[in-house]
N, CA, C and O atoms as a DFTB+ gen file, in Angstrom:
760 C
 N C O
     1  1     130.584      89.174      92.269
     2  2     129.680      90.203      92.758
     3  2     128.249      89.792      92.429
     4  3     127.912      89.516      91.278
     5  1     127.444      89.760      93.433
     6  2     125.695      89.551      93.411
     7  2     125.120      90.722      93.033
     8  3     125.492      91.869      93.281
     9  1     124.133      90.320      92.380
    10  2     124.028      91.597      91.929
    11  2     122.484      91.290      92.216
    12  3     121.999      90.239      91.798
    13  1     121.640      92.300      93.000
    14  2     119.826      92.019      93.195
    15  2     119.458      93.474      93.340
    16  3     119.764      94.460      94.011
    17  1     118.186      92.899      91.825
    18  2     117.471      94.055      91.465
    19  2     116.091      93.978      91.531
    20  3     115.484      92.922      91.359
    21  1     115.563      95.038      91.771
    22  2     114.783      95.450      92.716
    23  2     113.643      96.010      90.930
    24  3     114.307      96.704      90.160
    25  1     112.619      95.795      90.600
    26  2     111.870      96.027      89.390
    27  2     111.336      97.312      89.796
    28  3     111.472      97.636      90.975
    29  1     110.703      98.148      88.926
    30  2     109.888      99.098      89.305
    31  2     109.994     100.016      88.144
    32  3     110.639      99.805      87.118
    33  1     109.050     101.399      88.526
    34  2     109.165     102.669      87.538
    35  2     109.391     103.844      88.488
    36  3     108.738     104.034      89.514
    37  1     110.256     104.513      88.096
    38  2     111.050     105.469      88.413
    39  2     110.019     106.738      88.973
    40  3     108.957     106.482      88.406
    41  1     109.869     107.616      89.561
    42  2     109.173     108.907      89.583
    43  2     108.129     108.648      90.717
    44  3     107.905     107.472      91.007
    45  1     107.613     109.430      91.242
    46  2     106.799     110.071      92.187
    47  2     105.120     109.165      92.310
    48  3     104.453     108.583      93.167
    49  1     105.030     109.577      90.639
    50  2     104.026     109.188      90.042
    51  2     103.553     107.535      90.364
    52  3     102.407     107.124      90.545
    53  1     104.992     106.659      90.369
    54  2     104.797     105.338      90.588
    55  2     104.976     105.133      92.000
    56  3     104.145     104.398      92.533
    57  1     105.685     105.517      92.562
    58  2     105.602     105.237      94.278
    59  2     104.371     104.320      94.687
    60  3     103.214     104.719      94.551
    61  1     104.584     103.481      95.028
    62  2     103.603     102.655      96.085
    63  2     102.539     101.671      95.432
    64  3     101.646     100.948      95.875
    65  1     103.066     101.990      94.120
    66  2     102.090     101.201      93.003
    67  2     102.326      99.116      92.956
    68  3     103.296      98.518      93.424
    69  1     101.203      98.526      92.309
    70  2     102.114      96.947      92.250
    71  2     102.798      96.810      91.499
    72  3     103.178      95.648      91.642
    73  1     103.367      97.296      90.565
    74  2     104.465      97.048      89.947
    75  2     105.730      97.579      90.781
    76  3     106.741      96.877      90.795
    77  1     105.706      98.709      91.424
    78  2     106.943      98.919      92.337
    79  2     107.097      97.679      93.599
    80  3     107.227      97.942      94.794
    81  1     107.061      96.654      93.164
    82  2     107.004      96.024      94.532
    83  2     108.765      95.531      94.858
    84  3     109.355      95.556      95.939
    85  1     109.292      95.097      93.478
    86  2     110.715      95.323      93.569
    87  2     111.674      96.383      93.978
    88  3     112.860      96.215      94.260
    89  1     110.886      97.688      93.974
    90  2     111.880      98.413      94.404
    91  2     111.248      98.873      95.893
    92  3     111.591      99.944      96.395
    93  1     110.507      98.171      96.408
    94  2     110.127      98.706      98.005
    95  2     110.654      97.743      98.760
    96  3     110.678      97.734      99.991
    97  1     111.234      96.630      97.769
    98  2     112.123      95.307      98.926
    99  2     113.367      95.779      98.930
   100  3     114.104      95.703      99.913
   101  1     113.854      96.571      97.259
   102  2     115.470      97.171      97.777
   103  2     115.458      98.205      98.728
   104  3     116.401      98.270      99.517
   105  1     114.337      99.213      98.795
   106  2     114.122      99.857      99.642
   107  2     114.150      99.120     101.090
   108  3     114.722      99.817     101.929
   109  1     113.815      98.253     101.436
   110  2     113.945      97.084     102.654
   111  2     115.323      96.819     102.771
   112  3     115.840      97.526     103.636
   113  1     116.141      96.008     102.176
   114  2     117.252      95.446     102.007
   115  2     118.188      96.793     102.202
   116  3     119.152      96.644     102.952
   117  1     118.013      98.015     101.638
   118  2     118.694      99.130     101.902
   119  2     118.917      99.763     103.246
   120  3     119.972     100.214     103.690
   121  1     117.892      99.721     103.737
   122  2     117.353      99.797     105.254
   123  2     118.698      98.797     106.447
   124  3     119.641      99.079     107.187
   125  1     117.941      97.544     105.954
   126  2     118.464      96.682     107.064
   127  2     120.013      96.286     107.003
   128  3     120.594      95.794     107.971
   129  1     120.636      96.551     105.753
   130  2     121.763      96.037     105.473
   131  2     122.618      97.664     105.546
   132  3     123.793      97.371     105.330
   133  1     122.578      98.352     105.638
   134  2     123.197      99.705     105.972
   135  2     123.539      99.960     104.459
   136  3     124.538     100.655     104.274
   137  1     122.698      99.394     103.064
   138  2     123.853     100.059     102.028
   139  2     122.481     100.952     101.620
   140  3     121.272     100.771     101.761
   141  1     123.500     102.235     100.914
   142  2     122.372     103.284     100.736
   143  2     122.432     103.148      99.116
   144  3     123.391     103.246      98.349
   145  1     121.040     102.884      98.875
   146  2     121.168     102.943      96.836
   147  2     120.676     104.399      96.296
   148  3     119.559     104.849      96.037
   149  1     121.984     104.938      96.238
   150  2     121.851     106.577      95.720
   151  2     122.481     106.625      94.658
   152  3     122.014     107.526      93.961
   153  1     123.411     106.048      94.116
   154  2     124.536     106.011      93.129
   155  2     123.905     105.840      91.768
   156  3     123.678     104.704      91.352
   157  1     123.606     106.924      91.042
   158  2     123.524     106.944      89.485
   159  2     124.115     106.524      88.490
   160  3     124.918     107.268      87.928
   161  1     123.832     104.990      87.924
   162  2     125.097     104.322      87.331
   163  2     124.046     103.403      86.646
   164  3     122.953     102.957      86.995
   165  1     124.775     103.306      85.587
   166  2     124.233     102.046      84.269
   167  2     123.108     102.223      84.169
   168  3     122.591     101.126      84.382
   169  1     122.218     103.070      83.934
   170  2     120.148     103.462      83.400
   171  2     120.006     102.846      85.488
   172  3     119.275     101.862      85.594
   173  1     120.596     103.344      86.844
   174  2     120.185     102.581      87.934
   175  2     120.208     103.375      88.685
   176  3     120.644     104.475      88.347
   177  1     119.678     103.121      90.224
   178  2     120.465     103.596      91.287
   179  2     120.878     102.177      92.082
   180  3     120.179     101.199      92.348
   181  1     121.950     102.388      92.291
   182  2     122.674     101.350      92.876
   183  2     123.314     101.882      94.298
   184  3     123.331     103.036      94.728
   185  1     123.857     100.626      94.916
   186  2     124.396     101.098      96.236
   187  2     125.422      99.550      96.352
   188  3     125.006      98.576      95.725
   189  1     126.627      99.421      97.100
   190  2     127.195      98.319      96.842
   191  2     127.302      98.056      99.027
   192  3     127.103      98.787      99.997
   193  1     127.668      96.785      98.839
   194  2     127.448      96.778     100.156
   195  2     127.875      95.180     100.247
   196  3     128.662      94.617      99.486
   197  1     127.275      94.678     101.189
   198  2     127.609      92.669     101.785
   199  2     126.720      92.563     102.437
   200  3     126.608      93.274     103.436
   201  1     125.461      91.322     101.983
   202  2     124.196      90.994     102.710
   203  2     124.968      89.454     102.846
   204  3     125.962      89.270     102.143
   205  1     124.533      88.444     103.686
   206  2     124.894      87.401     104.323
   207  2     126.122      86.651     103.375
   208  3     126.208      85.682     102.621
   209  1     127.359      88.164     104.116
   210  2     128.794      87.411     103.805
   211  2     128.894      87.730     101.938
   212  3     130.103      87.768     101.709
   213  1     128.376      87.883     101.046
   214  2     128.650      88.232     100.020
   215  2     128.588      89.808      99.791
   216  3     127.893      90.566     100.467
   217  1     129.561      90.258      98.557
   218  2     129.558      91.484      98.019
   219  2     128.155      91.443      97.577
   220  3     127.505      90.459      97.226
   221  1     127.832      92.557      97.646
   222  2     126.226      92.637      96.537
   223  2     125.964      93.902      95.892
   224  3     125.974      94.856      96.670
   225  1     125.707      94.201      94.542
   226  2     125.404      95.433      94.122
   227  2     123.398      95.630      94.255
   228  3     122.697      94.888      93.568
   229  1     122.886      96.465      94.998
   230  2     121.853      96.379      94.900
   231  2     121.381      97.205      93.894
   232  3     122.243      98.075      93.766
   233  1     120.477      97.408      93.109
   234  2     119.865      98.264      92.315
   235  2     118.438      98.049      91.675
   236  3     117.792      97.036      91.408
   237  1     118.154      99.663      91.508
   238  2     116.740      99.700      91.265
   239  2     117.015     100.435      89.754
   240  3     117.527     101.555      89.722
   241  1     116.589      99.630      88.345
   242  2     116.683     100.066      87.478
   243  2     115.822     101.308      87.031
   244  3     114.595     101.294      87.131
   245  1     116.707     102.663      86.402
   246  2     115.561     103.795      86.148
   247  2     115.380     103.915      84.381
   248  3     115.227     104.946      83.726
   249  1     115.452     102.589      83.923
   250  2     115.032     102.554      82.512
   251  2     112.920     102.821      82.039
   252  3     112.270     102.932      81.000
   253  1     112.587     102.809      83.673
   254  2     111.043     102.177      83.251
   255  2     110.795     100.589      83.270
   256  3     111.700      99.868      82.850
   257  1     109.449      99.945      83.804
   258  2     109.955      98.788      83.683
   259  2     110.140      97.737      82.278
   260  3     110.636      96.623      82.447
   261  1     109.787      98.101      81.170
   262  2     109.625      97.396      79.968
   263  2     111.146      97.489      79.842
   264  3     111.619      96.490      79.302
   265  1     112.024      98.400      80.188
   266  2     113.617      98.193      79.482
   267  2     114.448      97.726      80.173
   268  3     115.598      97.445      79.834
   269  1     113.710      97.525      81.746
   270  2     114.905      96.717      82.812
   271  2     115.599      96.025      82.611
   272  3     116.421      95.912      83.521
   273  1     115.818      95.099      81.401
   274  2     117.128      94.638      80.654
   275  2     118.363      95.416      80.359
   276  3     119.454      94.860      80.480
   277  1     118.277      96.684      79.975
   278  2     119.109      97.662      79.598
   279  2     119.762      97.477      80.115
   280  3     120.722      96.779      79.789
   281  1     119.466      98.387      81.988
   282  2     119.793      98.760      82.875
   283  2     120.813      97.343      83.784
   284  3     121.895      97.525      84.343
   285  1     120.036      95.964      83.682
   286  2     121.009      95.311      84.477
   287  2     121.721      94.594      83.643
   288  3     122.122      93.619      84.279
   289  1     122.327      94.526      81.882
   290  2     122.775      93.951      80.962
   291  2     124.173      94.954      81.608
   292  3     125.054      94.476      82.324
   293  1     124.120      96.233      81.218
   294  2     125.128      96.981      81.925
   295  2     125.875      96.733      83.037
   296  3     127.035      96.331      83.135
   297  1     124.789      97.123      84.147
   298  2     125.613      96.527      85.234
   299  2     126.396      95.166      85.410
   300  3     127.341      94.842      86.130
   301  1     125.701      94.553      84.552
   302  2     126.319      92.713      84.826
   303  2     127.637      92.839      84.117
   304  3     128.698      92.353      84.507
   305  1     127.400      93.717      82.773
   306  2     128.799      93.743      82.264
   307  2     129.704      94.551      83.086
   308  3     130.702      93.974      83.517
   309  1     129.551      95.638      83.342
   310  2     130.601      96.174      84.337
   311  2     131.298      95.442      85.313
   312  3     132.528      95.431      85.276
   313  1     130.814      94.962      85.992
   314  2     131.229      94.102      87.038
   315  2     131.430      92.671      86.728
   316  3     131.524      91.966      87.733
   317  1     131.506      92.158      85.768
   318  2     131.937      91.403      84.843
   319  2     130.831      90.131      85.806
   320  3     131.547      89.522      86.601
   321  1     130.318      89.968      85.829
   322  2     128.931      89.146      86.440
   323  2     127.972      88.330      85.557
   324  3     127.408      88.828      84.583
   325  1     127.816      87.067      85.939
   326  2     126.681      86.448      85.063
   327  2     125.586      86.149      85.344
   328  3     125.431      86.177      86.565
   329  1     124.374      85.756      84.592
   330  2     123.265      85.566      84.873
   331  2     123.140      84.461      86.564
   332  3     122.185      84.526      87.338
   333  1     124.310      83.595      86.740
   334  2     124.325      82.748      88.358
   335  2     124.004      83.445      89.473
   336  3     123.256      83.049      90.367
   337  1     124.971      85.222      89.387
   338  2     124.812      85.909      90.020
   339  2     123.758      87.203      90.200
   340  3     123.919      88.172      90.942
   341  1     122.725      86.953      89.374
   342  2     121.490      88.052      89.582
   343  2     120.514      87.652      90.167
   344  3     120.226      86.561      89.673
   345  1     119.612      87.994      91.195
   346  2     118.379      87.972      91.809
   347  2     117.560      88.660      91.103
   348  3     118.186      89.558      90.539
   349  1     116.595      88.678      90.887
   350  2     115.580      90.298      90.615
   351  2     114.173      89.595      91.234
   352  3     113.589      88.513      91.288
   353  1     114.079      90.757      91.587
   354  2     112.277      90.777      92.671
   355  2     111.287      91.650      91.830
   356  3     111.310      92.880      91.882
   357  1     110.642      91.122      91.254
   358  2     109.160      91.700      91.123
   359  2     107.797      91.492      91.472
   360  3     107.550      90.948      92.548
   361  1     106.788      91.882      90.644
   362  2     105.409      92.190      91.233
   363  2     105.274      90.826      90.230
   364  3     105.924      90.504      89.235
   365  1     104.016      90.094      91.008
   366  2     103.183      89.080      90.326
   367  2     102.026      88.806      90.235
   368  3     101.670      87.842      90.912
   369  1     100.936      89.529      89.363
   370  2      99.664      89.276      89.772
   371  2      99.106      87.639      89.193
   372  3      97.910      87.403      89.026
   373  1     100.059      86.744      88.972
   374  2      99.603      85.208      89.381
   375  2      99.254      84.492      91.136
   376  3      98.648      83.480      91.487
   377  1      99.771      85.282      91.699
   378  2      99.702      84.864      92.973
   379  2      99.460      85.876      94.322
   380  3      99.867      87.038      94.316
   381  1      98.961      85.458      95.126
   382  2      97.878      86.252      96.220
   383  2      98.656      87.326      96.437
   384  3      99.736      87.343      95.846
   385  1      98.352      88.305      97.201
   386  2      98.990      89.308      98.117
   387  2      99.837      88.072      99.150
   388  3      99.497      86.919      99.417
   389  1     100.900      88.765      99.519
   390  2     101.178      88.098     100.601
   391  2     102.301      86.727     100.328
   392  3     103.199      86.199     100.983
   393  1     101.751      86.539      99.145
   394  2     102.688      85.059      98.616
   395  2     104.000      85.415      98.241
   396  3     104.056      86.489      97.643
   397  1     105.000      84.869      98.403
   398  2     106.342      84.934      97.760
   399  2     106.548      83.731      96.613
   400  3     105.902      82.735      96.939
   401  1     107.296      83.557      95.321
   402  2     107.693      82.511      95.234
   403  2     108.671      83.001      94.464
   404  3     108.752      83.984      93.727
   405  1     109.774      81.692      94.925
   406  2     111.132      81.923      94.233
   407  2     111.004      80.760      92.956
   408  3     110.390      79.693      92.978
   409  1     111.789      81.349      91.876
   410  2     112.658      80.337      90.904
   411  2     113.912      80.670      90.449
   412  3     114.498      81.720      90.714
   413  1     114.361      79.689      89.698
   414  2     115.556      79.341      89.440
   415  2     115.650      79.822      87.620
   416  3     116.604      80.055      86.878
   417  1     114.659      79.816      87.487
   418  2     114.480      80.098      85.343
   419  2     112.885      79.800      85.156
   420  3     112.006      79.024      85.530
   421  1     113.064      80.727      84.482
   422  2     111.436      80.369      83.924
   423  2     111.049      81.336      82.332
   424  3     111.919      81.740      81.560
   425  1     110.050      81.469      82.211
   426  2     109.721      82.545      80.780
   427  2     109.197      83.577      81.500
   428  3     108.789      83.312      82.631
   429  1     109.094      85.018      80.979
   430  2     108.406      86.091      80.902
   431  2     106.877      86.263      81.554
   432  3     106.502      87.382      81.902
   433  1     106.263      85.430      81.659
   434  2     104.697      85.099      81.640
   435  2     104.106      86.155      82.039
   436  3     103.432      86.410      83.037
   437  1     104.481      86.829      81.016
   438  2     103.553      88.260      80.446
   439  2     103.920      89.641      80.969
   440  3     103.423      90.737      80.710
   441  1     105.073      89.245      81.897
   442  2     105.732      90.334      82.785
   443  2     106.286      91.242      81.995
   444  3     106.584      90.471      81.083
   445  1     106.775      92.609      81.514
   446  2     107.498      93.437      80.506
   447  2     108.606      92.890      80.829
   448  3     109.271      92.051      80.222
   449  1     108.864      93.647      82.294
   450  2     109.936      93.993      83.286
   451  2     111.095      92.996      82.597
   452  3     112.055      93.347      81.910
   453  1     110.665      91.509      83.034
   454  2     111.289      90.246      82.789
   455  2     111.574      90.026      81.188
   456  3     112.671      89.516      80.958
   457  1     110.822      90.306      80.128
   458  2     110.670      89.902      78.479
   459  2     112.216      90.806      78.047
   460  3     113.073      90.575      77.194
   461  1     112.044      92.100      79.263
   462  2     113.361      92.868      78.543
   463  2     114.569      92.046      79.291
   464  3     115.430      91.608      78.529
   465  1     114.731      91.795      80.635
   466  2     115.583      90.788      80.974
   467  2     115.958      89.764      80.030
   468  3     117.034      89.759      79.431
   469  1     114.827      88.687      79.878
   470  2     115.225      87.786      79.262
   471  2     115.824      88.258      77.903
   472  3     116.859      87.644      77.648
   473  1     115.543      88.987      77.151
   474  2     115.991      89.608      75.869
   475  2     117.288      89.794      76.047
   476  3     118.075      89.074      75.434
   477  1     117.682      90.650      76.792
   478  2     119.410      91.121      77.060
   479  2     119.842      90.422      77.714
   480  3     120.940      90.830      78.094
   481  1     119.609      89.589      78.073
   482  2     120.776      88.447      79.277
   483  2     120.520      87.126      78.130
   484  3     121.061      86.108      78.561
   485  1     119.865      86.919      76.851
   486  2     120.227      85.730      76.215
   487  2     119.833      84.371      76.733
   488  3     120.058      83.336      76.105
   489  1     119.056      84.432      78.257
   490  2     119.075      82.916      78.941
   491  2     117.819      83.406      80.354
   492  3     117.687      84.439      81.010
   493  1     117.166      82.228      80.345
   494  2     115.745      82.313      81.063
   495  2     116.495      81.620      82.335
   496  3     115.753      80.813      82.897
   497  1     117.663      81.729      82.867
   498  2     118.492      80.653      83.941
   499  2     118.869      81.993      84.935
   500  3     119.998      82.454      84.770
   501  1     117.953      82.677      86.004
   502  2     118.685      83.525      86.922
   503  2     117.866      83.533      87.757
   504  3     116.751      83.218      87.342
   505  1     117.957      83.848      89.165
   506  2     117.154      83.642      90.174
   507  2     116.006      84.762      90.451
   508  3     116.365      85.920      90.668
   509  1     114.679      84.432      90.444
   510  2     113.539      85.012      90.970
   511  2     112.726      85.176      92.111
   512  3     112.194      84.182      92.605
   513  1     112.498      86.707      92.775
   514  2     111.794      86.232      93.992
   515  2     110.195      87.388      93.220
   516  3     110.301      88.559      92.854
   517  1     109.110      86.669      93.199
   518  2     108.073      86.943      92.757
   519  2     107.667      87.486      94.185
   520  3     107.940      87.118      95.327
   521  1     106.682      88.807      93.504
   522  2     106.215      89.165      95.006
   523  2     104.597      89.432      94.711
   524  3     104.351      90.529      94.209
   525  1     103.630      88.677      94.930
   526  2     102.064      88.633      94.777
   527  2     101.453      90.075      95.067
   528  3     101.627      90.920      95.944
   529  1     100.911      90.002      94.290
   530  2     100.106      91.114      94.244
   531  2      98.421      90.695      93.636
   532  3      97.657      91.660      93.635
   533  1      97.879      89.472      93.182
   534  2      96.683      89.298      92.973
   535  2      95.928      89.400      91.641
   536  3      95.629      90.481      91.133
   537  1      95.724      88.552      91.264
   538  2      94.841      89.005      89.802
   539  2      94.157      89.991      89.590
   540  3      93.125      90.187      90.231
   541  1      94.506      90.658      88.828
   542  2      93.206      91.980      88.067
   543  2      91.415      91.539      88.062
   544  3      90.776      90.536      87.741
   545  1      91.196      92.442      88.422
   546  2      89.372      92.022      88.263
   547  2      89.402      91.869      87.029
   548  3      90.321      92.184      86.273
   549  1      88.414      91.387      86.769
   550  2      87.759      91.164      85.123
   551  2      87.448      92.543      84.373
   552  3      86.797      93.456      84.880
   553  1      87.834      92.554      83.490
   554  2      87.485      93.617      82.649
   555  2      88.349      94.988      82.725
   556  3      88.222      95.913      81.923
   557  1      89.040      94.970      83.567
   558  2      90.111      96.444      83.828
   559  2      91.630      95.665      83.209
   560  3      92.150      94.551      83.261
   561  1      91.974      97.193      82.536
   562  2      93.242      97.156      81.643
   563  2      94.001      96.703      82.708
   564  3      93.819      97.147      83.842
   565  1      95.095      95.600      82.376
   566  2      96.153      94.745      83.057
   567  2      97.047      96.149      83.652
   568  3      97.373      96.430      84.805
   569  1      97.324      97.011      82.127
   570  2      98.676      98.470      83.031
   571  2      98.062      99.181      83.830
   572  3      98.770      99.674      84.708
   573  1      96.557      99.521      83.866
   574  2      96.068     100.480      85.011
   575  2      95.938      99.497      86.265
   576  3      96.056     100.107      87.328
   577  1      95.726      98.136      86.399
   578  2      96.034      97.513      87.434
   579  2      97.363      97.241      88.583
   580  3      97.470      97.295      89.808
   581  1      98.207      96.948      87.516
   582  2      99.856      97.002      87.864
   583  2      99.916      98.602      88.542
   584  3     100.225      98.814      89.714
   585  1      99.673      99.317      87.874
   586  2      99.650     100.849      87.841
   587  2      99.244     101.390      89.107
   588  3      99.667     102.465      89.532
   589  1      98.111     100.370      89.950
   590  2      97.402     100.965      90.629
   591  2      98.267     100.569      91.788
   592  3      99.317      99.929      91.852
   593  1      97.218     101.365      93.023
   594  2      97.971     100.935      94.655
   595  2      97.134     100.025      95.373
   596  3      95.927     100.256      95.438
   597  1      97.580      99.124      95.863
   598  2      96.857      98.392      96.987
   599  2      96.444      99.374      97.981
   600  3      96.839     100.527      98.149
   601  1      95.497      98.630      98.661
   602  2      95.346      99.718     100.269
   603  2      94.400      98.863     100.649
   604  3      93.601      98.448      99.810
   605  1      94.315      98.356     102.306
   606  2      93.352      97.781     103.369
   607  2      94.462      96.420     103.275
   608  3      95.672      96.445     103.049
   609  1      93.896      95.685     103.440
   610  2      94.646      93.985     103.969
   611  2      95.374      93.541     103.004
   612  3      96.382      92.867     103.214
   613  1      94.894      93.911     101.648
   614  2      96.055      93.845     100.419
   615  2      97.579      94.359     100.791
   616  3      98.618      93.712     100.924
   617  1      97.368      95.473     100.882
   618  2      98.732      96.412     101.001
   619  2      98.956      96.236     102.551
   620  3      99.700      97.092     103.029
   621  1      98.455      95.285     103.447
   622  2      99.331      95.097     104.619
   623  2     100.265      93.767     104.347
   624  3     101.488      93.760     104.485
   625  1      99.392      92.544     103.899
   626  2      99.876      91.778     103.601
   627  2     100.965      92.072     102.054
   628  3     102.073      91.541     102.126
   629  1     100.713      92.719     100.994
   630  2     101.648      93.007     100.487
   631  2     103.488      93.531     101.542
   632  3     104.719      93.538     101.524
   633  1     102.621      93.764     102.054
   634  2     104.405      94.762     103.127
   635  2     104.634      93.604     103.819
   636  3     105.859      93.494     103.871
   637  1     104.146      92.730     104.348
   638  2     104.535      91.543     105.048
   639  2     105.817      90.661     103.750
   640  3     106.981      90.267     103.824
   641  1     104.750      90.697     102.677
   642  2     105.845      89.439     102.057
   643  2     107.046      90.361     101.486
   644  3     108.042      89.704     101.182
   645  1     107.155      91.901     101.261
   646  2     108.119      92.467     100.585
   647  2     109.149      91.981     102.106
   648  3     110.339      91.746     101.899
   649  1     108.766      91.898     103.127
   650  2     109.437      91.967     104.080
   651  2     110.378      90.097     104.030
   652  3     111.489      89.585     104.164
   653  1     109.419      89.867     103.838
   654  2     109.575      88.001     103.619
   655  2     110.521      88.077     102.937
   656  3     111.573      87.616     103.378
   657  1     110.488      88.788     101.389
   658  2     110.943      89.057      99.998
   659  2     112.336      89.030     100.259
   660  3     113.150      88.150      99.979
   661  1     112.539      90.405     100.986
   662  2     114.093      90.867     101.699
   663  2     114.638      90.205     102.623
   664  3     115.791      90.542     102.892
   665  1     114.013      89.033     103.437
   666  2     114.389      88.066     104.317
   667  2     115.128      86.804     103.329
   668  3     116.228      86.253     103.356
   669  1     113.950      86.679     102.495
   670  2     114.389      85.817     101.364
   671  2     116.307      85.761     100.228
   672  3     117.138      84.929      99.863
   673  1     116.143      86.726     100.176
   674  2     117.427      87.322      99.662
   675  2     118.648      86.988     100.541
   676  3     119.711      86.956      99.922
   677  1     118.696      86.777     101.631
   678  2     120.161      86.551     102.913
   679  2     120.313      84.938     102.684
   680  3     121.262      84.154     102.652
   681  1     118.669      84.831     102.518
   682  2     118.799      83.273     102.752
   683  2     119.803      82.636     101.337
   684  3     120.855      81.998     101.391
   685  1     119.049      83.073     100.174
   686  2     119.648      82.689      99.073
   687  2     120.928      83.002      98.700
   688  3     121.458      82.308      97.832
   689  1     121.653      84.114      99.298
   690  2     123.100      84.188      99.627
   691  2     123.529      83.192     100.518
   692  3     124.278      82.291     100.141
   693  1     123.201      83.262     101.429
   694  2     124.143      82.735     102.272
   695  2     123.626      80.727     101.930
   696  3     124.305      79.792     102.356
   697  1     122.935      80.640     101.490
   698  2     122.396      79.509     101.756
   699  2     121.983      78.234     100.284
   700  3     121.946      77.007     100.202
   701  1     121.794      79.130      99.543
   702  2     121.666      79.002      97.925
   703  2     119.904      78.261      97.744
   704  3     119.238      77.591      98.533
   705  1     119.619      78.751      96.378
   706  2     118.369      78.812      95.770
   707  2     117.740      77.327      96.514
   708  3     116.604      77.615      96.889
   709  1     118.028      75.950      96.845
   710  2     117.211      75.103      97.513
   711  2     116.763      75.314      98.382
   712  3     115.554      75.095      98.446
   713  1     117.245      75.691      99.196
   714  2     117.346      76.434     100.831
   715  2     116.426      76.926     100.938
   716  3     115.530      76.497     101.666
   717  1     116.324      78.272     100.063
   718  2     115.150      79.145      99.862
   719  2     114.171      79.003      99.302
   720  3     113.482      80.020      99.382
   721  1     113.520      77.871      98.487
   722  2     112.725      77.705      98.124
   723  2     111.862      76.855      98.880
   724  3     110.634      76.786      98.820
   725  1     112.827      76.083      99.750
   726  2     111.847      74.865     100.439
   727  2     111.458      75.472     101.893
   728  3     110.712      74.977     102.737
   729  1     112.533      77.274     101.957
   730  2     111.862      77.651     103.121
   731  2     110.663      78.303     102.797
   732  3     109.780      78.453     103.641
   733  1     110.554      78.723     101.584
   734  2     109.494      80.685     101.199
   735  2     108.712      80.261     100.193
   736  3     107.870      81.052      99.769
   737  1     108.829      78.807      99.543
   738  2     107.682      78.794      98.696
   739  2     106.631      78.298      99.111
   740  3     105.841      78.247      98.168
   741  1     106.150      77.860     100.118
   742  2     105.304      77.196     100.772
   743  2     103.856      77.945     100.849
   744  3     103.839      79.051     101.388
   745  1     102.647      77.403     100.340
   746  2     101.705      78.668     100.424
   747  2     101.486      78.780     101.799
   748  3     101.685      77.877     102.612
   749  1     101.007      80.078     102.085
   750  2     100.618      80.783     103.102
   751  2      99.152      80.156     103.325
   752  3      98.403      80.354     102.369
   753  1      98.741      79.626     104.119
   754  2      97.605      79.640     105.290
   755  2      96.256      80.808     104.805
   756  3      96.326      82.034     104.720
   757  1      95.456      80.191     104.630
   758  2      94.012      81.446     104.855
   759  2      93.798      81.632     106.177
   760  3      92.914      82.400     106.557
């Protein structure tokens, strides 16, 4: 069982923010793949379903994002699943609006979301689809940035790559992490 999770913070309050950018691609992937993630299970909402030919549990962890480890340490154990089989999509303000990039393992680099991942899964080895969101101006707190909403060509091109993001995901099922990297990491064009 695949299991792809979708980062974010739970509530009203966060809707539409850059740190929700993981959970507006499961929101995508929910959409196009007919599975509905309503199901209250393991700190989540989950929905189970088959994106290109594999089972997949999708979920959007409701730990907050600093404990998103909790939430998919659980699920992985339930479904008796290992780190081979997790995706997770988040926000990246290393790289533009608009940019995608996938990996295969890497460190935390400064992300919460990920520090609690890596903490409860024991191993920096699981697949990433980064979703750009742009460096912070100078001088404004990093959480009121994350915190905040895009809007004008930011937040169009943000919806373009969540869209990429969720395109990205079929590929890496059906096709595996080379595939997808040599299609979606490629920078984007000014």
């Amino acid at each position: 069982m695949k299991i792809v999770a979708g980062l974010g913070n739970p509530g009203a309050a966060y809707a539409g923010t850059r740190h929700n950018m993981g959970f507006e691609v499961i929101d995508i992937l929910s959409e196009k793949s007919g599975i509905s993630v309503d199901a209250r299970k393991h700190k989540a909402l989950i929905g189970k379903g088959v994106i290109g030919g594999e089972k997949v549990i999708l979920a959007k962890p409701q730990t907050y994002m600093n404990l998103s480890g909790e939430s998919l340490r659980e699920i992985m154990d339930y479904y008796k699943s290992g780190p081979e089989d997790l995706i997770v999509i988040y926000d990246d303000i290393s790289l533009e609006p608009g940019q995608l990039r996938i990996r295969t393992k890497g460190s935390a680099g400064g992300h919460n979301g990920i520090k609690s991942i890596l903490q409860h899964l024991g191993t920096d080895v699981f697949l990433r689809i980064k979703v750009g969101v742009g460096e912070k101006p100078p001088r404004m707190d990093l959480a009121d940035y994350v915190l905040g909403r895009m809007d004008g060509e930011d937040r169009t091109l943000a919806r373009e790559a969540q869209e990429t993001a969720a395109e990205a995901v079929s590929v890496l099922l059906e096709d595996g992490a080379d595939a997808a990297m040599n299609r979606f990491n490629a920078k984007k064009k000014a």
